[in-house]
C-alpha positions in Angstrom: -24.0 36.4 13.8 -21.7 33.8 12.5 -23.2 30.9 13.7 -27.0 32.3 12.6 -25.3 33.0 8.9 -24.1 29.0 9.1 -27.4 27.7 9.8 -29.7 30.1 7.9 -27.5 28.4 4.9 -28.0 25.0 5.9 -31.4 25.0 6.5 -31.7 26.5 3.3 -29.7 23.5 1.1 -32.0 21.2 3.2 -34.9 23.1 2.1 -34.0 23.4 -1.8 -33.0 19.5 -2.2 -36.2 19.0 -0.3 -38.3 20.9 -2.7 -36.3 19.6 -5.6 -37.0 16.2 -5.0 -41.0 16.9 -4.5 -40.6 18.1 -8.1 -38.6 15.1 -9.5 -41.1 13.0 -8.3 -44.3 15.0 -8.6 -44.0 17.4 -11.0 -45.6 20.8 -9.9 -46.2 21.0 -6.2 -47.9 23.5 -4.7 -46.0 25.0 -1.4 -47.0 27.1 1.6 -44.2 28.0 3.8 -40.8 27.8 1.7 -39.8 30.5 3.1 -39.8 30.8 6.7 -39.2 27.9 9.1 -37.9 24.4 9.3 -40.8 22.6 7.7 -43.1 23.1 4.6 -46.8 22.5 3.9 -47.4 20.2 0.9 -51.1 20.3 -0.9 -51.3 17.0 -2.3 -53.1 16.8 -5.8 -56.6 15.6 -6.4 -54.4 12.9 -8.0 -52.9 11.6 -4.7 -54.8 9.7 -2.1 -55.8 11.7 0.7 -53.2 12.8 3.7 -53.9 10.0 5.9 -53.7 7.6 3.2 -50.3 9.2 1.8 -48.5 9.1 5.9 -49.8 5.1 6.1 -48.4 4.2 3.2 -45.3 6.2 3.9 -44.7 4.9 7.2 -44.6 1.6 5.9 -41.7 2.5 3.4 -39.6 4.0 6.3 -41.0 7.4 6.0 -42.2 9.8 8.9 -44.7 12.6 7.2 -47.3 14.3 9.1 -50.7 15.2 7.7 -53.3 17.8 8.2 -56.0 15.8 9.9 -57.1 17.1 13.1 -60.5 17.1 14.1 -59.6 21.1 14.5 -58.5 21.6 11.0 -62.1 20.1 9.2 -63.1 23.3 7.9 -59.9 24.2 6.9 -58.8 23.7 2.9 -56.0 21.4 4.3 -58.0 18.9 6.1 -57.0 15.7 4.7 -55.1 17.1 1.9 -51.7 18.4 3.3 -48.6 16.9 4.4 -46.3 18.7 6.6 -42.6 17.9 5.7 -39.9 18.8 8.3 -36.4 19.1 6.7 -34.1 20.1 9.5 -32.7 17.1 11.0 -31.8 15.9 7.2 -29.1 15.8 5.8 -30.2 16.5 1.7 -29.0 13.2 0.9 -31.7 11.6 3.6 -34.4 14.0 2.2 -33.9 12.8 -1.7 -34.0 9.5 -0.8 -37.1 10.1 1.8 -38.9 11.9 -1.4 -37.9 8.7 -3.5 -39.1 6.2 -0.7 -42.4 8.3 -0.4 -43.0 8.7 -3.9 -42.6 4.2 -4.2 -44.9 4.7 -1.1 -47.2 6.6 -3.1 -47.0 5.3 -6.4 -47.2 1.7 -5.3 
């Protein structure tokens, strides 16, 4: 029960500065899955490029992000659109300045 308290909390300041520093860089984001998990879904705005566009540029800044681009996921709403952003093997320091990097990334 201990331990579970001491993680729950932990995942949850990883979670907060993670979701923070979307909004310091991009304003209103729109999240799906904030509150269950170790990762959260990210719909990128019309203003972005698209998913696959976002995780090139990303990776050549240093960054690891995911998107949703699976030939299975076309007819989904996320296709192209969505970034999936894993927070649980960051320290919130790492995540602010990943958010920072990807937003340069982004941003050119």
């Amino acid at each position: 029960d201990h331990h579970l308290r001491r993680v729950r909390k932990i995942y949850l300041e990883r979670r907060d500065a993670l979701i923070q520093a979307l909004r310091v860089h991009f304003g209103d984001v729109h999240l799906i899955g904030t509150e269950i998990g170790t990762q959260l879904t990210w719909l990128l705005p019309d203003r972005l490029a698209s998913a696959r566009t976002v995780c090139d540029r990303a990776r050549a800044h240093g960054v690891h992000v995911e998107g949703v681009v699976s030939e299975t996921a076309k007819s989904s709403r996320f296709y192209d659109r969505a970034l999936i952003l894993g927070y649980a093997a960051m320290t919130p320091d790492q995540l602010r300045h990943g958010v920072a990097a990807l937003a340069e990334a982004v941003n050119g």
